[in-house]
C-alpha positions in Angstrom: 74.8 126.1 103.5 73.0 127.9 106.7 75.9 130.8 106.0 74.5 130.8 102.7 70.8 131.1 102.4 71.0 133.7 105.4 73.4 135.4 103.2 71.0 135.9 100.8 68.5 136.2 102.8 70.4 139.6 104.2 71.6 140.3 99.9 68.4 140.9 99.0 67.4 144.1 101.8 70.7 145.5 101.1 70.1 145.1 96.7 66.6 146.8 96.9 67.5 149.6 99.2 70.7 150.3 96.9 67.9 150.5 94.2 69.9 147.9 92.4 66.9 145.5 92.0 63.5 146.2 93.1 61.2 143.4 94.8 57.9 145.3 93.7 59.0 145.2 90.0 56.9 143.2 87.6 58.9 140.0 87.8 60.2 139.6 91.7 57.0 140.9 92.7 55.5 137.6 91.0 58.2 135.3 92.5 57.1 137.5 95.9 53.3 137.1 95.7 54.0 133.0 95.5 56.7 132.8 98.0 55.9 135.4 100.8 52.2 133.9 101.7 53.5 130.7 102.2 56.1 131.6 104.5 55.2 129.3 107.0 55.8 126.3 104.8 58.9 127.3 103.7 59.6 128.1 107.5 58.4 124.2 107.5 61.0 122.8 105.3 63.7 124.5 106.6 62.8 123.0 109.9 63.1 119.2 108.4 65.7 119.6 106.4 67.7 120.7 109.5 66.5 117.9 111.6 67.8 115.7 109.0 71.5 117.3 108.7 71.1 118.8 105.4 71.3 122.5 106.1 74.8 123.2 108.6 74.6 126.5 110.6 70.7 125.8 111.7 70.5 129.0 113.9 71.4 131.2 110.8 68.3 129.9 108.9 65.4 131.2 110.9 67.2 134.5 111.4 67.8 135.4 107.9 64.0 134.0 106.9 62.9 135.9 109.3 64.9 139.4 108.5 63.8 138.9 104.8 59.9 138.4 105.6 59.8 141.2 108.1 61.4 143.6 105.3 59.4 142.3 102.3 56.4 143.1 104.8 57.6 146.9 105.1 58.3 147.1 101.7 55.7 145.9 100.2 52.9 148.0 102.5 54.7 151.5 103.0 57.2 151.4 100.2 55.3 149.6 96.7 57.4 152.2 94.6 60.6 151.2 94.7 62.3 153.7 92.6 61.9 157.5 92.8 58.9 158.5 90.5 58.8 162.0 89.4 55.4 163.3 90.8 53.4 164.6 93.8 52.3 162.6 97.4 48.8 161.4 96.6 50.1 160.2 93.1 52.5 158.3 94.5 49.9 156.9 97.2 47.5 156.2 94.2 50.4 154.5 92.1 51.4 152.3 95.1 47.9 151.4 95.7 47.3 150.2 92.0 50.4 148.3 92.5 49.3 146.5 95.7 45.6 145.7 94.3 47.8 144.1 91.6 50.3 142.3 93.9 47.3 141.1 95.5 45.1 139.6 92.7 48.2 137.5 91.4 48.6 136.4 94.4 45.2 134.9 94.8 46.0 133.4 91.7 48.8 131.9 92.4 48.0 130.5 95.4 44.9 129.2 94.2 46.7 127.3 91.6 49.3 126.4 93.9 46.9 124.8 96.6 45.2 123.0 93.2 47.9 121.4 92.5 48.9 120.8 96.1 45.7 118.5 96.8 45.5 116.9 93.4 49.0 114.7 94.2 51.3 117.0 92.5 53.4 117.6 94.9 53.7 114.1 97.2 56.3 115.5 99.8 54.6 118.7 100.4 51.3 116.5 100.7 53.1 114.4 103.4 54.4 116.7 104.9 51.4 118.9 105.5 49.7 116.0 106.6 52.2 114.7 109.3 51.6 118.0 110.7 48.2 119.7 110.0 48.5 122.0 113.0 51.5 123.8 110.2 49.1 123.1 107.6 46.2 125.2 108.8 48.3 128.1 110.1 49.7 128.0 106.2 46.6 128.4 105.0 45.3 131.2 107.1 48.8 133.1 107.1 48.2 133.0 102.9 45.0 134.4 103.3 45.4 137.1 106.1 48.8 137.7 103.8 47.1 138.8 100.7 44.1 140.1 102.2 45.9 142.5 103.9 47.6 143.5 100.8 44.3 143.5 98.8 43.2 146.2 101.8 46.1 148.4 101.7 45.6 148.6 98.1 42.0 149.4 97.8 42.4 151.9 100.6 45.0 153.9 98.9 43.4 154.3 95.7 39.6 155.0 97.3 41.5 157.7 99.2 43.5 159.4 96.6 42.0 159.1 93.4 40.3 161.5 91.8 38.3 160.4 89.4 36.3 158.1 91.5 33.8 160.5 92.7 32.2 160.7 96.0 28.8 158.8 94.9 31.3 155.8 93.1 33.7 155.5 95.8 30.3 154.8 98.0 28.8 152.8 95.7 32.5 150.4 95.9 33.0 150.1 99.4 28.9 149.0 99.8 30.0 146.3 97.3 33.2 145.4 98.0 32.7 142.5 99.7 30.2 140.7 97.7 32.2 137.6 95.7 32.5 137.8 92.0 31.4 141.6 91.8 34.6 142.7 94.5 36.4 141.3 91.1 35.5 143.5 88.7 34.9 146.4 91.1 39.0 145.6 92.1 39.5 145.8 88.1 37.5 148.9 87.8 39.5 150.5 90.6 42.7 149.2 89.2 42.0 151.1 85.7 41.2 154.3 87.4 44.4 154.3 89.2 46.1 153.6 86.1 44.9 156.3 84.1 45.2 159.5 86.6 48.6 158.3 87.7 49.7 158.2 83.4 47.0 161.3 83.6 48.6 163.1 86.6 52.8 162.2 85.2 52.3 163.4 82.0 50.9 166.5 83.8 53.8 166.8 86.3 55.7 166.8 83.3 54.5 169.3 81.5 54.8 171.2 84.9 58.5 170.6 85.4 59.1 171.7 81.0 57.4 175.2 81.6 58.1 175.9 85.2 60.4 179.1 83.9 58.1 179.8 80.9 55.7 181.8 82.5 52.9 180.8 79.9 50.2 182.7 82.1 51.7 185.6 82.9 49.6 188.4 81.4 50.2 192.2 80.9 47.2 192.5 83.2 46.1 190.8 86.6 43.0 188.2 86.4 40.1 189.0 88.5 37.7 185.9 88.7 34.1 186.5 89.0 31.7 183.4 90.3 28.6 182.6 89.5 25.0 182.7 91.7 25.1 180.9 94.7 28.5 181.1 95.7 31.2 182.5 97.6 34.3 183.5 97.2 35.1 181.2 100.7 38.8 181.0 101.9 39.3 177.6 102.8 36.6 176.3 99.9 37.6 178.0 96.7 34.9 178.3 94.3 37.6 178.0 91.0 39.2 174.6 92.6 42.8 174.2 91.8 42.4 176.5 88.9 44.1 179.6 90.4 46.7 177.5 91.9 47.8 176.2 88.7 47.6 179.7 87.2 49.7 181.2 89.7 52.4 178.6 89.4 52.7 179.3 85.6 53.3 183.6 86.5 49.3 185.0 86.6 48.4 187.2 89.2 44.7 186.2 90.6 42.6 188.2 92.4 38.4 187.2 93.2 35.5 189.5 92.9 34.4 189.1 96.1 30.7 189.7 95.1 27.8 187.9 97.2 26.5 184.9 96.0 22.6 186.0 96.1 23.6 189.7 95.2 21.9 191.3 92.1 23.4 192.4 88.7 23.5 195.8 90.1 24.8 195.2 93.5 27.3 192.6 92.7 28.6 195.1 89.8 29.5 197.6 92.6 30.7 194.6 94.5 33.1 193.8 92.2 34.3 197.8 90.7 35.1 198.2 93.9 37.3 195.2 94.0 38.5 196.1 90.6 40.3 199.5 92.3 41.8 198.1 95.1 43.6 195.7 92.2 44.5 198.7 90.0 46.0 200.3 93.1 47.6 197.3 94.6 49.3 196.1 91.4 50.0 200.0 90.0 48.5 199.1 86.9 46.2 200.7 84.9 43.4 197.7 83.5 42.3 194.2 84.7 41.4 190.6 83.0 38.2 189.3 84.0 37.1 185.5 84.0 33.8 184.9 84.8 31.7 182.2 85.2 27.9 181.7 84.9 26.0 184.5 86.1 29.5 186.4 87.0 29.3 186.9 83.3 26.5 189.1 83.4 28.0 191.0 86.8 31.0 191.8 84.4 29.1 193.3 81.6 27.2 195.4 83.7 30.3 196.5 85.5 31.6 197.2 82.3 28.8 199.6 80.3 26.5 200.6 83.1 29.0 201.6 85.3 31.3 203.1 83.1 34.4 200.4 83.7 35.9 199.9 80.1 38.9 201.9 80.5 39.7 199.9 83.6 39.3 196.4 81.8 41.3 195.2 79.1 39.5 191.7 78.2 36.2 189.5 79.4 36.2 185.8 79.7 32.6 184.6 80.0 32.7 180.5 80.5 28.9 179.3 80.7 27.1 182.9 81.1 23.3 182.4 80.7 24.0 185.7 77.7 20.4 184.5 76.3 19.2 183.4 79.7 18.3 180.0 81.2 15.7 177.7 80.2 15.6 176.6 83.7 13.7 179.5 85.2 11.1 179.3 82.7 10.3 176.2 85.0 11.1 177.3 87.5 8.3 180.6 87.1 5.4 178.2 86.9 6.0 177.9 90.5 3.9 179.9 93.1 5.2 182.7 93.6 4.2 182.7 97.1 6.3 179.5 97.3 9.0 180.9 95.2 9.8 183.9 97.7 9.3 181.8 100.7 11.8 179.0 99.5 14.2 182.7 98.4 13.6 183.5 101.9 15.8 180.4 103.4 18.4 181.0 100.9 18.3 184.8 101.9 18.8 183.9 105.5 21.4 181.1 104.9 23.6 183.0 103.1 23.7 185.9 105.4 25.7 183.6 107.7 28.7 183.2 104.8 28.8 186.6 104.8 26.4 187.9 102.4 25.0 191.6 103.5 22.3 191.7 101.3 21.1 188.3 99.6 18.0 189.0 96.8 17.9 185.2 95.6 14.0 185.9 94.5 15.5 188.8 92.3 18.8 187.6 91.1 17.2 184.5 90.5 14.5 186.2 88.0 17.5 187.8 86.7 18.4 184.6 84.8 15.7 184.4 82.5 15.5 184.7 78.9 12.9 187.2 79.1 14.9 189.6 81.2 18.5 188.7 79.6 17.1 190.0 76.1 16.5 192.9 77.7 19.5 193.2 79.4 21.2 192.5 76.5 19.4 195.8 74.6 20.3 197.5 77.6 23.9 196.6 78.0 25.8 196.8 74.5 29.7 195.6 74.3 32.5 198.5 75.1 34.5 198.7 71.7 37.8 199.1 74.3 37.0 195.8 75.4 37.9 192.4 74.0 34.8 190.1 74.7 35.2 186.3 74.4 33.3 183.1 75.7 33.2 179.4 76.0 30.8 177.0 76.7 30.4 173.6 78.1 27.6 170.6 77.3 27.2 167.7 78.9 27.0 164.0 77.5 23.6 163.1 78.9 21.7 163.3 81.9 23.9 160.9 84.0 27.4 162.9 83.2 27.0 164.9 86.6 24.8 163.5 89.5 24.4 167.2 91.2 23.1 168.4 87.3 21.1 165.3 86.6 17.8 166.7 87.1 18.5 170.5 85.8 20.0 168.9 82.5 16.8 166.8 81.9 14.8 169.8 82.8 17.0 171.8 80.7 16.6 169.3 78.1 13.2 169.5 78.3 12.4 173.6 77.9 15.4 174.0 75.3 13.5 171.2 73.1 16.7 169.2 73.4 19.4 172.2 73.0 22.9 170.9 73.9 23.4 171.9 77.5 25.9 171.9 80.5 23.1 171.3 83.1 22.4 175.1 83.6 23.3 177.0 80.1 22.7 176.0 76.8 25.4 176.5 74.3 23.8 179.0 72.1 23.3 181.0 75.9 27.0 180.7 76.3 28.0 182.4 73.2 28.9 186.6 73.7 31.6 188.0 71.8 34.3 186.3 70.1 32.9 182.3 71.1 35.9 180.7 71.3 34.1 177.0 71.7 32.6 174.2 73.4 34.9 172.2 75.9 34.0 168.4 75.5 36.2 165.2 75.3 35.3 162.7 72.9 33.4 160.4 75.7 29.8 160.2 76.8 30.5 161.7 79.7 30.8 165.4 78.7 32.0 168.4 80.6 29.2 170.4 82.9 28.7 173.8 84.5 30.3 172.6 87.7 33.1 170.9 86.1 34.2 174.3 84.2 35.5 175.5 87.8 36.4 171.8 89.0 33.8 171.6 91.5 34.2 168.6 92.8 38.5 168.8 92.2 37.6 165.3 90.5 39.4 164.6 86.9 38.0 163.3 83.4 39.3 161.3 81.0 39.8 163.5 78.1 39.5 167.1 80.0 41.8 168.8 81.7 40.4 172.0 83.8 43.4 173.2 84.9 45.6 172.7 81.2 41.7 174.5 79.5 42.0 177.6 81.7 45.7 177.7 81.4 45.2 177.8 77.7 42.5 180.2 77.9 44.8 182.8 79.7 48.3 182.3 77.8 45.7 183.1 74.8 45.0 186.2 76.2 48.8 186.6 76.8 49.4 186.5 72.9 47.1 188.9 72.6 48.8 191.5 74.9 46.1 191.7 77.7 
């Protein structure tokens, strides 16, 4: 009988690394979460029954016990997945933790009930035994807990590591409460649903990868050139466009950035960027560019475009939330001194010459936002009839949607007289050319100005930022640009 169990004992490793079964898989892992923490009772009984003569071969007992809790151990920490899953690191981290945090909550369970019944009578030779020895009795108990505890960890770890659509302020908000009974529960269940849907999220993506990886879908007649917004830089290890570009690339665009400053004016950041615009033409040998541009990059590119004299070299402008009518937010933001205005322009000035900017104007290209100077601009700078214009906008769901916007968007809010807004632009702002819509998903939440160039690389439950902008340029491949 000894021969036996450590048979089996040895069976088991040798099945789940064949991939013939699978000890994490919804049924053994529920026969593993009952068993495993209370291997020291089991480690018990095997003990008696041996000084009593019913198991032969005692020395083969402990070993194979042994081997098969030291593996399950391994397993279960490093190794949750058991078979091969189709999809990148972190998913697989995130997926493993979900599975963990669910290995561990049955567990509790179980063990509750288990210990339930185990001091209620139900089980009189356990009972006696336990108590004959309560030195076994208490290590049991505390090997049970550490046993699932550590499980719970490993699990909550992975996923508050890897998942992004947690969020920097709600994976803080978590940890703080984590360990406070009764909420940790449905914190555990929040994080378990979160994991859930960006590993469904992030397969059905890898997916749809692996189906057009020789399709090309984004590569264009023309290179892209993508223009950022005020602000920002076009920062090598900190990309303003998030894992846009990367995804465009991998689906046959060419990218290229404006490089323009990030406090520059229209004017200078036009020159900025026609500049940039010829080194493309000469690098690629072509003879016209794509531009995407984003927020004020929008009105950079127009400039560009009419004023100086670039419509021959650009074949099509993408404008995603371009204050085109201006933003409501300067019109508070004017009612400020002025003194105050430039000296609080000043610190951004200085700032920003350490990025790299040589000559940072945030007082001016700041004013150059408002509605009162874009309706002039807009007299001033008439669309190029050689040039395909088109634009989308953004709006958020309310106030709450993005904690960096909450503030603008209520202010926004405010000096619109409640316009539909992404936190910076209003829609009707947005609009210039052919409007090719508003990006939403069908939950409070909304979509806002940062989350149109995945600023915080986070994802959203019914948007995709990479799958919009890969839409947005294999439409501008149908169209020949």
């Amino acid at each position: 009988m000894g021969i036996i169990i450590f048979l089996i004992c040895l069976l088991i490793p040798v099945l789940d690394m064949a991939k013939k079964v699978n000890i994490t898989g919804k049924v053994p892992r529920f026969f593993c979460m009952l068993l495993l923490p209370q291997s020291i009772l089991l480690w018990r009984l095997a003990a008696e029954s041996i000084e009593k003569g019913f198991l032969s071969f005692p020395s083969f007992i402990p070993a194979g016990l042994l081997l098969l809790y030291i593996y399950s151990l391994i397993r279960i920490h490093l190794f949750p997945i058991g078979k091969a899953v189709s999809c990148t690191l972190r998913i697989k981290i995130l997926l493993g933790g979900q599975i963990l945090l669910s290995c561990s909550l049955w567990g509790f369970l179980m063990q509750g009930i288990f210990y339930l019944l185990l001091f209620t009578g139900h089980f009189p030779r356990l009972s006696s035994l336990l108590h004959a020895t309560p030195l076994w009795h208490t290590a049991n108990v505390v090997h049970s807990l550490v046993f699932l505890f550590l499980i719970l960890l490993n699990g909550q770890i992975r996923i508050l590591l890897s998942c992004y659509r947690l969020g920097i302020v709600k994976r803080m908000i978590i940890v703080l409460n984590l360990w406070i009974p009764f909420i940790n529960l449905f914190l555990m269940h929040y994080l378990s649903k979160k994991a859930t849907e960006e590993c469904d999220h992030e397969m059905y993506r890898f997916a749809t990868r692996a189906a057009r990886i020789h399709s090309n879908q984004c590569a264009t007649r023309y290179p892209l050139v993508m223009l950022h917004g005020i602000g920002f830089r076009d920062l090598r290890y900190f990309n303003y466009w998030g894992r846009i570009p990367r995804e465009l690339t991998q689906n046959g665009a060419v990218v290229y950035y404006g490089h323009q400053e990030a406090w520059g004016t229209i004017e200078e950041n036009a020159a900025f960027v026609q500049r940039k615009i010829k080194e493309v033409l000469t690098t690629e040998h072509c003879e016209k560019v794509n531009i995407i541009a984003h927020s004020k990059g929008g009105l950079d590119a127009r400039y560009l475009i009419t004023h100086l004299h670039m419509e021959h070299q650009v074949a099509s402008l993408t404008t995603i939330s371009t204050p085109h009518m201006g933003s409501e937010l300067l019109l508070v933001l004017n009612r400020l001194p002025d003194r105050l205005y430039r000296l609080i322009s000043s610190w951004f000035d200085s700032t920003f010459r350490k990025f790299g900017d040589y000559n940072p104007d945030c007082y001016h290209a700041s004013k150059q936002l408002s509605p009162e100077f874009c309706r002039q601009f807009n007299q001033n700078t008439p669309n190029s009839a050689s040039v395909y214009y088109q634009s989308y906008a953004s709006v958020m769901g309310h106030c709450w949607s993005d904690s960096l916007l909450s503030i603008p968007h209520l202010l926004m809010g405010l000096a619109s007289h409640g316009k539909p807004n992404d936190g910076l632009v209003t829609e009707d702002s947005a609009k210039w050319g052919i409007f090719k819509g508003t990006f939403q998903n069908k939950y409070r939440r909304g979509i806002s100005h940062g989350d149109m160039i995945d600023l915080k690389r986070e994802d959203y439950k019914g948007f995709d930022v990479m799958e919009a902008y890969v839409g947005i340029v294999a439409d501008l491949k149908k169209l020949g640009f």
